[in-house]
C-alpha positions in Angstrom: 41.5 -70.7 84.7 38.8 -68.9 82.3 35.8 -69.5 81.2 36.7 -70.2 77.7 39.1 -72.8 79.0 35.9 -74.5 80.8 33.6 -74.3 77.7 36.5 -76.2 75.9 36.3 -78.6 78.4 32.5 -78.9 78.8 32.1 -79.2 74.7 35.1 -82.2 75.0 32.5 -83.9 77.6 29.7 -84.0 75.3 31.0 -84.5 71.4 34.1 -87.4 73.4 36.8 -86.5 70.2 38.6 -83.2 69.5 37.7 -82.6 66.5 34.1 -82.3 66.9 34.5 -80.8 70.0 36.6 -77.9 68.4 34.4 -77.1 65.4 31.4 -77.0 68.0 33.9 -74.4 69.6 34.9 -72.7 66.6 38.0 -72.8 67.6 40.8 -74.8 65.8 41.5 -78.8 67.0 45.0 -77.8 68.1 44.0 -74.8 69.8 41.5 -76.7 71.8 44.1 -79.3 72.8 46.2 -76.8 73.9 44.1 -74.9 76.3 42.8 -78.3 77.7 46.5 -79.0 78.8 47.3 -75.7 80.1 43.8 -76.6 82.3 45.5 -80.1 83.3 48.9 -78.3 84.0 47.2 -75.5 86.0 44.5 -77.9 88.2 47.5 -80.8 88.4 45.8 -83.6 87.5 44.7 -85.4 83.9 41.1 -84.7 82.9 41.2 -86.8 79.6 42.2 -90.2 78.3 43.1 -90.4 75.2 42.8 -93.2 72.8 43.5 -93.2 69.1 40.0 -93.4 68.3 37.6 -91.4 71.0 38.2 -89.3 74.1 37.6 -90.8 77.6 37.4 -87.8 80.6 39.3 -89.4 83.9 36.9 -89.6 86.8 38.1 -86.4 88.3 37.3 -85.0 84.4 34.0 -85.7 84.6 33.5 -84.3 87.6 35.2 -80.9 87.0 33.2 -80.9 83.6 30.0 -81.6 85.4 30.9 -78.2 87.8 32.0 -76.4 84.7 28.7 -77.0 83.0 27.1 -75.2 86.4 29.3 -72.5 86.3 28.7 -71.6 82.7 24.8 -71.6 83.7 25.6 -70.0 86.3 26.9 -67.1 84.3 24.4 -67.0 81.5 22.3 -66.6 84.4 23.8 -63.9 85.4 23.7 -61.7 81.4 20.3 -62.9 81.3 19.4 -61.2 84.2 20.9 -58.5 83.2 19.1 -58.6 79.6 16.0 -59.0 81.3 16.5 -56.0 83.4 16.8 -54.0 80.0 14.2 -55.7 78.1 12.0 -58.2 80.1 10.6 -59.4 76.4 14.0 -59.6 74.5 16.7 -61.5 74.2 16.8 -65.8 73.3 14.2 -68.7 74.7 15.5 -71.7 74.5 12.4 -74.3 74.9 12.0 -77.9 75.0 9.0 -80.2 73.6 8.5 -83.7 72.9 7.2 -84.6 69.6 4.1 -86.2 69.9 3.2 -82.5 71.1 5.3 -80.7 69.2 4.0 -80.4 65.8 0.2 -80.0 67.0 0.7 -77.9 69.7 2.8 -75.2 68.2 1.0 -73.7 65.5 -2.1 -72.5 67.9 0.8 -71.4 69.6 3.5 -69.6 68.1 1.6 -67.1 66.0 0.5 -65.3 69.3 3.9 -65.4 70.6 5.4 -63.7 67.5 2.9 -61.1 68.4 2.9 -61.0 72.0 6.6 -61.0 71.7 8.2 -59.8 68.7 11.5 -59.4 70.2 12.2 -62.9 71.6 13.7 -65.4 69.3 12.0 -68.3 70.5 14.8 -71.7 69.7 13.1 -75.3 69.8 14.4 -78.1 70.6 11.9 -81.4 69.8 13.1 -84.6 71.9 12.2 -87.3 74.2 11.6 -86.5 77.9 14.5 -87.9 79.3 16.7 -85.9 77.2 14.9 -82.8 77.9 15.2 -83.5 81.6 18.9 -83.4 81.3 19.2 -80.6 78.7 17.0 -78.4 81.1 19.3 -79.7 84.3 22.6 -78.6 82.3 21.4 -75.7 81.5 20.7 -76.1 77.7 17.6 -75.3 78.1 15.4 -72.5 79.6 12.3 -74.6 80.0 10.2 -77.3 78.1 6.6 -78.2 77.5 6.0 -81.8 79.2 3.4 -84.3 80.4 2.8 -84.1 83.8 3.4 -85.6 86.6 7.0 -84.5 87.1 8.6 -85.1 90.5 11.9 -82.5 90.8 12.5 -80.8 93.9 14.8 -78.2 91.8 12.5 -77.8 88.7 9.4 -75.3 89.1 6.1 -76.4 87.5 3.4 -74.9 85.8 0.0 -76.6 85.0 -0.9 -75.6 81.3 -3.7 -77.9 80.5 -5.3 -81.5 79.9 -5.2 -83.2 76.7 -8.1 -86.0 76.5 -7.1 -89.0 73.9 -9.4 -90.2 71.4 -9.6 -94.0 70.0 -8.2 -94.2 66.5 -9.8 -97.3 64.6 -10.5 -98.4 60.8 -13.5 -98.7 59.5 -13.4 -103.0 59.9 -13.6 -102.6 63.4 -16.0 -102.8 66.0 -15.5 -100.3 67.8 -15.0 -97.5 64.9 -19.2 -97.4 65.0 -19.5 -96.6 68.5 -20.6 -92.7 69.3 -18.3 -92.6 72.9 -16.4 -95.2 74.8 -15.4 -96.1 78.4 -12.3 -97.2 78.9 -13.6 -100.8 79.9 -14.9 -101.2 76.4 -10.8 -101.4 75.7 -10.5 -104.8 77.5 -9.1 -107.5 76.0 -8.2 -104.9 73.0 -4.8 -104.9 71.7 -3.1 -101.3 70.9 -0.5 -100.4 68.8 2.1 -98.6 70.8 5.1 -96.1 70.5 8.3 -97.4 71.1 10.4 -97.2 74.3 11.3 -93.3 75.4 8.1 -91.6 74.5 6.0 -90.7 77.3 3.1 -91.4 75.1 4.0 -95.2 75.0 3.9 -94.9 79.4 0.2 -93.2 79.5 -1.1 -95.8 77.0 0.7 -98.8 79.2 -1.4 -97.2 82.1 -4.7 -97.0 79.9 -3.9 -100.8 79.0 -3.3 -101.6 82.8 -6.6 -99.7 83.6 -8.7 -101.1 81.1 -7.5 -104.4 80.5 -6.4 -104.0 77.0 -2.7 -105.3 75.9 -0.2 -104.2 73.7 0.0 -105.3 70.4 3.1 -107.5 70.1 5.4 -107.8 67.3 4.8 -103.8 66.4 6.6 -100.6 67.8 6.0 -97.1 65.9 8.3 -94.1 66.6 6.2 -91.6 65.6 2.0 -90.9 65.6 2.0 -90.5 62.6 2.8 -94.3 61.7 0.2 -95.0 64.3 -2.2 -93.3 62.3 -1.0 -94.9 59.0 -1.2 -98.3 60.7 -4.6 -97.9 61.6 -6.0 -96.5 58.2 -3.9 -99.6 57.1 -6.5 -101.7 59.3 -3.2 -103.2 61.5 -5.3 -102.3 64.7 -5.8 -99.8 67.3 -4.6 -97.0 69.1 -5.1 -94.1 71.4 -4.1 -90.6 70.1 -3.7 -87.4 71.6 -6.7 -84.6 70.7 -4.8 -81.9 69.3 -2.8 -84.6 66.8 -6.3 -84.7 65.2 -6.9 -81.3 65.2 -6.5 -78.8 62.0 -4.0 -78.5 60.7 -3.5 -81.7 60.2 -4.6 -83.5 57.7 -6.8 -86.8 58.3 -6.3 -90.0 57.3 -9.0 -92.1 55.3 -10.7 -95.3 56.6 -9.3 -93.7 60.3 -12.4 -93.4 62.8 -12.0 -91.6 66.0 -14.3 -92.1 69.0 -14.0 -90.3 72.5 -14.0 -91.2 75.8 -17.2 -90.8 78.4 -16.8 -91.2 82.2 -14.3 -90.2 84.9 -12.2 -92.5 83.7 -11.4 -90.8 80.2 -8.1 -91.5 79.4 -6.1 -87.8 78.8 -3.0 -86.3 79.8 -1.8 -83.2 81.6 0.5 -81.0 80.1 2.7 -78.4 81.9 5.7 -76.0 81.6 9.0 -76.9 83.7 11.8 -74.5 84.2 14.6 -74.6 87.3 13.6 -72.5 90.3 16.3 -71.1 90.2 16.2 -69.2 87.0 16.7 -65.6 86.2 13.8 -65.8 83.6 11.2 -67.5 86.2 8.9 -64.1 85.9 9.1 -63.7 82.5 8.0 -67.6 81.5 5.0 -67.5 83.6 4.0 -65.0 81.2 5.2 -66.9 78.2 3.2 -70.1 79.8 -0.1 -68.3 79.5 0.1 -68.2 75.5 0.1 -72.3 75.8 -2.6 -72.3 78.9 -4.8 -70.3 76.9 -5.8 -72.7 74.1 -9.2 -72.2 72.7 -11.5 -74.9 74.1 -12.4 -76.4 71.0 -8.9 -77.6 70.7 -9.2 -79.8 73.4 -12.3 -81.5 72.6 -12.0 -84.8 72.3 -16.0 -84.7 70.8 -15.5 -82.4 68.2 -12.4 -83.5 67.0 -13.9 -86.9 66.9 -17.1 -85.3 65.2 -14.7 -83.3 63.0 -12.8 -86.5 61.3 -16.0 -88.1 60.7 
């Protein structure tokens, strides 16, 4: 058994058909086949099912593809310790962020990385929080930028900072002339939501659930920027994070934001996560302090309110 033999294995897990499995291998679709029944020979039992059209792993397949997947962690562990011991600031990041944070948050962000850091080559992945969760888990990634809170007895942490939302309404409505808001001027309001998997969608139930307000049936957006276009569209309401309102983006017309007054300010808390027990733990709490360290204006829900008008 090698570890070659196991990435083989680990890549026919994921892609569930040889082909794709081999070319995300680089490796030849026969070759691949080959060395995944010397693996069967040598461990004496089947790991894969196959069917004429798709790849089914046996029980006992998943299972040794799932311990595979922690032994090849386990040794990239291992060379990036040993990278780091070279060159703490070198080598590949692999990061995770979801994307109603993405696209706003980066741009304060990765121009002071380039400089901080010019030898890291920084790799992003943008995607839903559940699917960061398990890329981080598997290894596939080294840490990712989500909302807090996060309850993981093996994943480490870090608080980077709170995000306050702002109310997006058009012109037509009510509320678009008040100066601030509390959240119980929301009741009986309906919002326009993301759909199912973005963790905005969850905080914005809870603001709902706090406030009184409901969701606005019959409409699902998978992205803030068809909130916004919604709104400026006069279709209704929404809630929207600060720095998606923030330069540089662009603002919409007949969109008027109003913040939030009162404990009760609707916001969300953004942190770091990476596993405790990675090699590169030192190293990313200094790489978290270049997204702690946001200039304040960013997160002010009043200016940025101020700012659109």
């Amino acid at each position: 058994m090698n570890l070659r033999d196991l990435r083989y294995l680990v890549a026919l897990s994921e892609h569930r058909h040889f082909g794709r499995a081999a070319a995300a291998s680089f490796v030849s679709q026969p070759t691949l086949s080959t060395q995944i029944k010397k693996l069967e020979d040598e461990l004496g039992v089947a790991l894969v099912e196959r069917t004429p059209r798709k790849v089914l792993l046996t029980e006992v397949g998943r299972e040794i593809a799932q311990r595979a997947r922690e032994v090849l962690n386990e040794v990239e562990q291992i060379k990036a310790i040993a990278r780091r011991t070279l060159d703490p600031e070198s080598g590949t990041l692999r990061l995770g962020i979801f994307p109603t944070l993405g696209p706003y948050l980066l741009p304060h962000v990765i121009p002071r990385i380039r400089e901080r850091f010019p030898r890291l080559e920084l790799l992003l992945v943008e995607e839903k929080t559940e699917v960061l969760l398990r890329l981080l888990r598997e290894g596939r990634l080294d840490a990712t930028v989500l909302a807090l809170p996060l309850h993981d007895d093996q994943l480490h942490t870090e608080f980077l900072f709170e995000e306050p939302f702002v109310l997006a309404a058009p012109e037509q409505h009510p509320l678009s002339r008040r100066k601030t808001l509390k959240l119980d001027d929301l009741a009986d309001e309906s919002l326009l939501l993301l759909d199912d998997g973005h963790c905005l969608r969850d905080q914005a139930l809870e603001v709902c659930h706090l406030s009184g307000a409901n969701e606005k049936s019959g409409f699902r957006a998978t992205s803030l920027e068809t909130l916004r276009q919604m709104v400026a569209a006069n279709v209704g309401i929404t809630l929207l994070p600060t720095l998606s309102v923030q330069p540089p983006v662009a603002q919409s017309d007949n969109v008027h934001l109003v913040p939030f007054r009162g404990n009760q300010a609707p916001s969300r808390r953004i942190g770091m996560i990476w596993r405790k027990s990675s090699a590169m733990a030192a190293f990313l709490k200094k790489f978290a302090e270049d997204f702690r360290h946001l200039p304040k204006s960013l997160l002010d829900a009043r200016k940025a309110a101020g700012m659109a008008a």
